[in-house]
C-alpha positions in Angstrom: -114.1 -168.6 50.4 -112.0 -165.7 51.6 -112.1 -165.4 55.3 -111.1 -162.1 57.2 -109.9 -163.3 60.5 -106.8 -162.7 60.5 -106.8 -159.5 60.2 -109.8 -158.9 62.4 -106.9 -160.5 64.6 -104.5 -157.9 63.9 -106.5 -155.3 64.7 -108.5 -156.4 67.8 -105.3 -154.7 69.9 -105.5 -151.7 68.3 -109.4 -152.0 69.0 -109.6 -152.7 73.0 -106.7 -150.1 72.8 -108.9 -147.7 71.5 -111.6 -148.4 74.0 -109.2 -147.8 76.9 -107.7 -144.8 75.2 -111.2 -143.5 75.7 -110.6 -143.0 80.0 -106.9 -141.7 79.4 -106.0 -138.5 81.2 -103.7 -137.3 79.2 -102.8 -137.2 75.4 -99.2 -137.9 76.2 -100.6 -141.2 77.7 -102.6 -141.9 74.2 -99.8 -141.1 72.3 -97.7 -143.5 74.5 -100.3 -146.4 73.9 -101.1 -146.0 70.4 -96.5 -146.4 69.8 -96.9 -149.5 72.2 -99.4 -151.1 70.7 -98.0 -150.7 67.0 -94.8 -151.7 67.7 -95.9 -154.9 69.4 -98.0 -155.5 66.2 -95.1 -154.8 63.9 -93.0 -157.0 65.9 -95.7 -160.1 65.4 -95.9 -159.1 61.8 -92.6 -159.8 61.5 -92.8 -163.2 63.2 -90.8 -162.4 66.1 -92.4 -162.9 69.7 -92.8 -159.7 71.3 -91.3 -159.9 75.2 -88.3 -161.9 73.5 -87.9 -158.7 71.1 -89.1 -156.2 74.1 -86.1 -157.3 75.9 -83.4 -156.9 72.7 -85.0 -153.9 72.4 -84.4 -152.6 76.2 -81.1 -154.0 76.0 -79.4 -152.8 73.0 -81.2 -149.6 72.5 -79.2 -147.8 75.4 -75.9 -148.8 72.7 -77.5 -147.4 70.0 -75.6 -143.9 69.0 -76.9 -143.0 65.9 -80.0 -142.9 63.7 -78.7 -146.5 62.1 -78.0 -147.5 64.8 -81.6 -147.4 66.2 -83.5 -148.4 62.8 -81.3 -151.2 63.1 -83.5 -152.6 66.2 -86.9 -152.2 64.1 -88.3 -155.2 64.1 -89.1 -155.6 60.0 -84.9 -155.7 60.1 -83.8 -156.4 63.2 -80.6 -159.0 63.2 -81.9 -162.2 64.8 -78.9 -162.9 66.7 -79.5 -160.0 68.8 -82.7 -161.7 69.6 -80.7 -164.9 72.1 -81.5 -162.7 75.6 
C-alpha cells in the first residue's frame, strides 16, 4: 500500500502559504513569500534544519562576491561545515 503523506507534508506550507497569499497587499509581498517558503522546503529536502541553515545563510551571504560564490550556499550543495553557527 503506497501512502501519500509525505508529500501531502511537503506541500501543506506551500498550501497555508497560499491561503495567506490570498490577503497580501502587494505582489512584491507574494513574490517574497512564495522564495521563502521554497527555500525553506528545499533546505528540509536536503536534510538540513532550516534556522540552523537560515543563519549560515545570513551569515556568509554578505561574503559571497560572485555568482559561485552564492550557488555555493544553496542548500542541495551547501558545505556542511559552514553549517556549525
Amino acid at each position: 500500500m503506497t501512502t501519500t503523506n509525505g508529500a501531502e507534508d511537503a506541500i501543506s506550507p506551500f498550501a497555508m502559504g497560499r491561503k495567506n497569499c490570498l490577503f497580501s497587499i502587494s505582489v512584491k509581498g507574494v513574490k517574497a513569500s512564495a522564495n521563502l517558503y521554497s527555500l525553506i522546503e528545499s533546505t528540509k529536502a536536503n536534510g538540513l534544519e532550516p534556522h540552523a541553515y537560515l543563519r549560515c545563510l545570513f551569515t556568509e551571504l554578505p561574503q559571497a562576491e560572485t555568482v559561485a560564490a552564492i550557488e555555493a550556499l544553496l542548500p542541495g550543495v551547501i558545505n556542511q561545515d559552514l553549517m556549525k553557527y
